[in-house]
C-alpha positions as CSV (number, residue, x, y, z in Angstrom):
1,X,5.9,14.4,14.8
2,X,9.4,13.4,12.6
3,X,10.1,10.3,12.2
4,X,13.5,10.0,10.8
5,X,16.8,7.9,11.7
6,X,18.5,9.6,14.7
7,X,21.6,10.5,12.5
8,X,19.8,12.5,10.3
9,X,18.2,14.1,13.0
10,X,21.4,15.1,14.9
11,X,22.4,16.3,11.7
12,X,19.5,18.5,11.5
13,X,19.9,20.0,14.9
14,X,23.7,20.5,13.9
15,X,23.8,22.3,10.3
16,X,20.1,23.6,9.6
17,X,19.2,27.1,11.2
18,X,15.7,25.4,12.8
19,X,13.5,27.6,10.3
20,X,10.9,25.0,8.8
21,X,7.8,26.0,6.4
22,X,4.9,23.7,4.5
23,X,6.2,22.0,1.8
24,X,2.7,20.5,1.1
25,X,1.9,22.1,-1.8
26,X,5.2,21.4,-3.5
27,X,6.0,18.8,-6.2
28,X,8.9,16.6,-6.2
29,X,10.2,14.9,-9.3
30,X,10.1,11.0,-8.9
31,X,11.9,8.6,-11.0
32,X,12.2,5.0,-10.6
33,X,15.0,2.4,-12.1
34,X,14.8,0.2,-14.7
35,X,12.7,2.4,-16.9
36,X,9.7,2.3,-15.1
37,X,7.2,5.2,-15.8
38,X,6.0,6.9,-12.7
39,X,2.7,7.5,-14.2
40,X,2.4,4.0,-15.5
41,X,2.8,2.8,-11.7
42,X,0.7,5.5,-10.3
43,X,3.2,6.2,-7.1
44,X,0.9,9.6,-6.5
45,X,-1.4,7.1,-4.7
46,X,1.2,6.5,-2.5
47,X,1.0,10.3,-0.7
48,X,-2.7,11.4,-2.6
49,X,-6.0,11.4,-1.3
50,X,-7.8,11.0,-4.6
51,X,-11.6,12.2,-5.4
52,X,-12.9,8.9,-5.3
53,X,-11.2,8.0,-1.8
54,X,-12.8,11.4,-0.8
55,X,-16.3,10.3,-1.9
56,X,-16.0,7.2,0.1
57,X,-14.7,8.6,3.1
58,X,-17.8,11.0,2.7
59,X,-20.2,7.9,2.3
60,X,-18.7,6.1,4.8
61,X,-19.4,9.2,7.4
62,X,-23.1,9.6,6.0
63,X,-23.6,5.6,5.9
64,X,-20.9,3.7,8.1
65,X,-20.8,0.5,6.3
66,X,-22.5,-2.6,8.1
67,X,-20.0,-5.9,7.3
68,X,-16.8,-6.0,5.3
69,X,-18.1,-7.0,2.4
70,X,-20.4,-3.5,2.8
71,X,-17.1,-1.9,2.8
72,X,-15.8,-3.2,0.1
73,X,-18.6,-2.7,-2.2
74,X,-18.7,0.9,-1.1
75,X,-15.0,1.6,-2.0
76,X,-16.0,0.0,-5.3
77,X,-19.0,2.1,-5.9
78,X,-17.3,5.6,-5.3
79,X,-14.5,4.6,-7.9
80,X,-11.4,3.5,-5.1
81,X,-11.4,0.1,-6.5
82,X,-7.6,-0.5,-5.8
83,X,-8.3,-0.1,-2.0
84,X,-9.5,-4.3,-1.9
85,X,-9.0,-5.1,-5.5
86,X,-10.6,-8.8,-6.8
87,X,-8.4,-11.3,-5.9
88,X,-8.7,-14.8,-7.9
89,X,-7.2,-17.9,-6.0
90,X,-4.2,-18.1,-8.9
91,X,-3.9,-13.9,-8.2
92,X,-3.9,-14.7,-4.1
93,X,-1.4,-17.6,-4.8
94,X,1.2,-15.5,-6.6
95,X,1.2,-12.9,-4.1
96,X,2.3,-15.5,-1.7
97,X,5.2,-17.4,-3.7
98,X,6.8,-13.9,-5.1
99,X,6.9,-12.8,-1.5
100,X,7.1,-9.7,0.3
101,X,7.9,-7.4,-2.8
102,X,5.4,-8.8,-6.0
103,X,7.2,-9.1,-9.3
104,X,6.1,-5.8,-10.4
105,X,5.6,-7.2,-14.4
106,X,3.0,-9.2,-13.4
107,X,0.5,-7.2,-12.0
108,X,1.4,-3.4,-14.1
109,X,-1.6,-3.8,-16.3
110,X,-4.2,-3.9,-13.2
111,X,-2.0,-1.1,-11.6
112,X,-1.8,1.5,-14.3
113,X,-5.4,0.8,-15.2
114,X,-6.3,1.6,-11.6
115,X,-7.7,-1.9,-10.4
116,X,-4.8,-2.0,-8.0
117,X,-2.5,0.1,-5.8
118,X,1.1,-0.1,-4.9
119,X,0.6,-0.2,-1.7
120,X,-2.5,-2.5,-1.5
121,X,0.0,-5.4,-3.2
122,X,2.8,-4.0,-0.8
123,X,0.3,-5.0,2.2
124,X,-1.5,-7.9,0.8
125,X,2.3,-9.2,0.2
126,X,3.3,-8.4,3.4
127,X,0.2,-10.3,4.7
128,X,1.0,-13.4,3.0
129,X,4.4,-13.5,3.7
130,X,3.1,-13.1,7.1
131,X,0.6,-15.8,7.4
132,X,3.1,-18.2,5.2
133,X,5.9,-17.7,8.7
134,X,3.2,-18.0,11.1
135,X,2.1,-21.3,9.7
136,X,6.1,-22.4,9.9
137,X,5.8,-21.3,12.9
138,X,2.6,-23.4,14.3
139,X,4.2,-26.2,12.4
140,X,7.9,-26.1,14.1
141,X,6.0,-25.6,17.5
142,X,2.9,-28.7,16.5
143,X,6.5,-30.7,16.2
144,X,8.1,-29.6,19.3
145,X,5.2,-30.4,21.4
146,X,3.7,-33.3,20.3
């Protein structure tokens, strides 16, 4: 399955011959704007399975966890601690004003020391921004009907 925009995928069909190969085990430079170091962000978790995501999918298998909490602790104790970092209420409430995309300075420590992932801020962003319309939403329709 490709998932790409439909242009580029009538362009494909137009001006490539059709001949595809694995380009798994290739390596793509990545830079980013505005001086950011790659490594500092760690943007390989964004496509790598690492060894400690490995472990706990392999203890997960052997010992399917019993409550979230179990789940948590588990990703914690085979070294994938950025999966559901530790939140604090101020950490939960900056997510939620900075929106869907987190001010990247303020969380870069955590994230190049591992305690966070991109992507986990991506989605816990996402989430907040989320539940922040919904309650907009509940609150315009609370208005409208009552």
């Amino acid at each position: 399955v490709y998932t790409m925009p439909p242009k580029v995928a009538e362009a494909a069909r137009k001006d490539l011959d059709g001949t595809w190969r694995s380009r798994l085990a290739e390596r793509y430079p990545v830079s980013l704007g505005g001086g950011v170091d790659p490594a500092a962000v760690r943007l390989e978790t964004l496509w790598e399975v690492s060894e400690a995501e490995s472990r706990l999918l392999e203890e997960l298998r052997a010992r399917p966890p019993r409550t979230p909490g179990d789940l948590v602790q588990a990703a914690r104790d085979m070294g994938a601690r950025d999966l559901f970092p530790a939140l604090s209420a101020a950490d939960r409430e900056r997510i939620a004003k900075d929106g869907k995309i987190p001010r990247h300075e303020a969380w870069a420590e955590r994230i190049r020391k591992g305690d966070l992932a991109v992507d986990t801020l991506l989605n816990l962003a996402g989430l907040a921004s989320f539940a922040e319309d919904q309650n907009q939403l509940d609150g315009r329709i609370r208005r409208l009907i009552g």
